[in-house]
C-alpha atoms as one frame of an Amber mdcrd trajectory, in Angstrom:
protein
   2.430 -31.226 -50.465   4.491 -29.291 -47.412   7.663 -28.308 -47.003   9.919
 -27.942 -43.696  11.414 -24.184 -43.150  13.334 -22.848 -39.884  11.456 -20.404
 -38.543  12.743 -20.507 -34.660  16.875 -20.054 -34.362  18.129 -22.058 -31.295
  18.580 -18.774 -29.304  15.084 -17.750 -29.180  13.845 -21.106 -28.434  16.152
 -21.259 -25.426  15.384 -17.737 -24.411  11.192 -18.717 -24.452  11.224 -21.594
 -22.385  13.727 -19.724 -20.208  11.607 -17.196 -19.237   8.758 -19.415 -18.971
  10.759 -21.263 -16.243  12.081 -18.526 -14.826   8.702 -16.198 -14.273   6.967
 -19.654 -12.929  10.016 -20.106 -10.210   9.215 -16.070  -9.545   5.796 -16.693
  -9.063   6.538 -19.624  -6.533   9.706 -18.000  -4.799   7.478 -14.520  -4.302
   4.340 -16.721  -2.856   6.644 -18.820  -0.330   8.252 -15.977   0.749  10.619
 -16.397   3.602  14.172 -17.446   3.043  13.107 -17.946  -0.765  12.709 -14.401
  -1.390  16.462 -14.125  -1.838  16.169 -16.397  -4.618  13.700 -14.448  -5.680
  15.881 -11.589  -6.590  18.503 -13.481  -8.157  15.328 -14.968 -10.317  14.939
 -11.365 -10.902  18.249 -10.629 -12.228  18.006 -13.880 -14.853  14.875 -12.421
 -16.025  16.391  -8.887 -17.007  19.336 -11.085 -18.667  17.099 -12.690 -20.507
  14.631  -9.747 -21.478  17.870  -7.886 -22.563  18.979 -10.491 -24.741  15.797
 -10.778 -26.578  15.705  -7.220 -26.725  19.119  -7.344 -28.742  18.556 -10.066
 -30.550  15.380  -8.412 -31.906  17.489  -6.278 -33.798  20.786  -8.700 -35.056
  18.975 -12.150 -34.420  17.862 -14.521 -37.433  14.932 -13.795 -40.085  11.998
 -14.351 -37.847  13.391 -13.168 -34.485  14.036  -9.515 -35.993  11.075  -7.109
 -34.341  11.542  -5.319 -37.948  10.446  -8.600 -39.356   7.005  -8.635 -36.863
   6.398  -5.612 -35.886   2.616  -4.952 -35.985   1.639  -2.077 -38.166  -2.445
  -1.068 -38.746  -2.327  -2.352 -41.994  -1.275  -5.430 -41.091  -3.528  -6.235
 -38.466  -6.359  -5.103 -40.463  -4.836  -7.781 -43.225  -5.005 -10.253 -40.735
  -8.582  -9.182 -39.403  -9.685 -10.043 -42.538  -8.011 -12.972 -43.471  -5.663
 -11.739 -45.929  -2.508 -11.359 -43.892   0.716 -14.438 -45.142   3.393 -14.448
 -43.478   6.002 -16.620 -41.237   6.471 -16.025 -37.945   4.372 -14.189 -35.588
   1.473 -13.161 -36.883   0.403  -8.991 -36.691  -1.838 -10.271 -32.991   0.543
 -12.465 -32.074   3.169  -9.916 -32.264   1.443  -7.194 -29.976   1.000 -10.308
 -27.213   5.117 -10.850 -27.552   5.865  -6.969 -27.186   2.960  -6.567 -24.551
   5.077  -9.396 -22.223   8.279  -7.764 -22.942   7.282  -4.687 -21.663   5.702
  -6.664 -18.677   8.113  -8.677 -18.036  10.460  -6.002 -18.210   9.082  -2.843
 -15.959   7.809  -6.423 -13.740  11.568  -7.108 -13.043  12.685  -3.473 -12.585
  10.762  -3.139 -10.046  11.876  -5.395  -8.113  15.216  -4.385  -8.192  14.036
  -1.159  -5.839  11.792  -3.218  -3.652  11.794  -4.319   0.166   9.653  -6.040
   1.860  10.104  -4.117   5.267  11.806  -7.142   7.039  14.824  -8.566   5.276
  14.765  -8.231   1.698  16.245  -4.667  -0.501  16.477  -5.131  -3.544  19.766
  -4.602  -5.218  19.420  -0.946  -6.091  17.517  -0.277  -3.348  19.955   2.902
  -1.945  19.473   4.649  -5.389  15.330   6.006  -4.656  14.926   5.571  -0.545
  12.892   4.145   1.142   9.192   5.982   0.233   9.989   5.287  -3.489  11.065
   1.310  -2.639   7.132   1.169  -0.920   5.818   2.605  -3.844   8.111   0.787
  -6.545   7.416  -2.191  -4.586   3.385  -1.889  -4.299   3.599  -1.773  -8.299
   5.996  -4.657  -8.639   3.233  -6.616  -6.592   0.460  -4.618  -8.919   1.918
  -5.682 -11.741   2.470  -9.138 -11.306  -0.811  -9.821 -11.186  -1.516  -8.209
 -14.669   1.473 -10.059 -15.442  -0.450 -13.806 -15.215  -3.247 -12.455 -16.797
  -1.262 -11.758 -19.973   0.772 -15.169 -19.438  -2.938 -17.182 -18.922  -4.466
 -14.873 -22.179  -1.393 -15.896 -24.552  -1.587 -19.997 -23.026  -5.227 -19.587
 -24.083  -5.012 -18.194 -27.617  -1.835 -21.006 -28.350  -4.918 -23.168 -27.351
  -7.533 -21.926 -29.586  -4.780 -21.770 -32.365  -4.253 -25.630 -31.992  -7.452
 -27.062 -31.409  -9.654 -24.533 -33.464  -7.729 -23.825 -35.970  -5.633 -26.695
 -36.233  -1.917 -25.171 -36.378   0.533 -26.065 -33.673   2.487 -22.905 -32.556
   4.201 -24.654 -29.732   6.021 -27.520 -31.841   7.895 -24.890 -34.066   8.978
 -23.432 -30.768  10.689 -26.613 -29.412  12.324 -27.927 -33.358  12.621 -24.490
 -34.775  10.676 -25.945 -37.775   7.208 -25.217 -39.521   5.924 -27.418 -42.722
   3.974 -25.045 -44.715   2.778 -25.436 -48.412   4.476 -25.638 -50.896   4.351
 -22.804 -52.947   2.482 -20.649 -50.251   3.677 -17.454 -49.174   5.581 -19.043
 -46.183   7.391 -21.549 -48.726   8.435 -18.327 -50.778   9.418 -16.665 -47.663
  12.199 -19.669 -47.077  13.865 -20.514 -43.702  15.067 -17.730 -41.257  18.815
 -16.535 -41.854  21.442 -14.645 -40.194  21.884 -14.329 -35.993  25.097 -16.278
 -36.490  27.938 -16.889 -33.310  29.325 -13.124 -33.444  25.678 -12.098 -33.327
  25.284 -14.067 -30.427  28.572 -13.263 -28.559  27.261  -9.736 -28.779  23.729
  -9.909 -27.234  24.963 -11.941 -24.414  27.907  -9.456 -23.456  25.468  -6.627
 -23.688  22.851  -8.728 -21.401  25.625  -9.509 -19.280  26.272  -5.958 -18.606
  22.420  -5.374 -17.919  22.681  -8.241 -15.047  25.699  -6.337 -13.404  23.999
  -2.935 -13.769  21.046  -4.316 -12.057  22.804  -6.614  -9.050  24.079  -3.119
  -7.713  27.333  -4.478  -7.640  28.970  -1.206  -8.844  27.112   0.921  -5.964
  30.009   1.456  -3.446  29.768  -0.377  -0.087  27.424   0.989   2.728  29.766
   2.986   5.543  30.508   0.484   8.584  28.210   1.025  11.889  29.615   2.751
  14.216  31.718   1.300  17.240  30.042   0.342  20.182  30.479   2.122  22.985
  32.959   0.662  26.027  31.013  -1.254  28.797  31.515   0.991  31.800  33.903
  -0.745  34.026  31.636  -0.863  37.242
């Protein structure tokens, strides 16, 4: 007999499939090029909204969304090496996969916020390294992204192997928030995820809010005007 526990709060959910949309339309935007590369950078900005959230909400979200709650330790991943590892959530390898795209993710859209292209596009912060750090920022933002699908295709592939081979759906639980487990297992004990209430909330999206405005360069002071042209001569 099973039970039904919350394991995904609505916030999480939201911010997965978020930045699964959002790293897809930067894939597309950065490949077409052209006029779409200033969408592009606004894609960008989402992205570090979003990576800041999580980041916050790793610390004062619900049960399972805590990194305290996940965070991979050796014991633990030699528990789950052999077998013996219980718990709900992300498991001690899935857990180095979430922090590994994080960190991708993250330094991935950082970059970009120093790039150019050398034809119309600065990023938004652009005027704070020059122009030989942009190249370089920029060749590693392009580096990087490439590293960047590799993870994505890896993690698609092991949420695979986990369904098929060994039968347990990671995906559903990340679209209803819900997981049946035994009853009486270790995941029944452990009981649905509590806590990351409204104020909780409120809080991680001011702070990612303030992370997107950061970022846009909208606090940089204006560039000085060119300067006037000179008179036509009057011959």
């Amino acid at each position: 007999m099973s039970i039904r526990i919350k394991v995904w709060d609505l916030p999480t959910r939201v911010f997965h499939w978020s930045l699964f949309l959002l790293v897809a339309a930067a894939f597309i935007t950065g490949e077409v090029g052209g006029n779409a590369i200033e969408w592009h950078g606004k894609i960008g900005l989402a992205i570090i909204g979003l990576i800041v959230f999580r980041l916050v909400w790793g610390f004062i979200g619900s049960t399972y969304a805590r990194f305290g709650q996940f965070f991979p330790s050796a014991a633990s991943i030699a528990a789950y090496r052999k077998g013996t590892w219980q718990g709900v959530g992300h498991n001690p390898v899935g857990a180095l996969a979430v922090f590994a795209l994080l960190a991708l993710v993250l330094v991935q859209a950082a970059t970009g916020l120093f790039a150019n292209d050398d034809i119309a596009f600065q990023g938004p912060l652009f005027d704070l390294v020059g122009k030989q750090a942009s190249d370089a920022l920029g060749e590693l933002h392009e580096g990087l992204f490439q590293l960047l699908l590799a993870t994505v295709a890896l993690h698609v592939g092991v949420i695979m192997f986990y369904k098929h081979v060994k039968k347990n759906n990671l995906v559903r639980p990340m679209i209803t928030g819900y997981k049946e487990v035994p009853e009486g297992s270790a995941e029944a004990r452990a009981g649905s995820a509590k806590g990351g209430g409204i104020v909780a909330f409120i809080v991680a999206v001011i702070v990612a809010a303030a992370a997107v405005y950061g970022a846009s360069g909208a606090w940089l002071p204006a560039p000085p005007p060119p300067p006037p042209s000179a008179p036509a001569p009057s011959w």
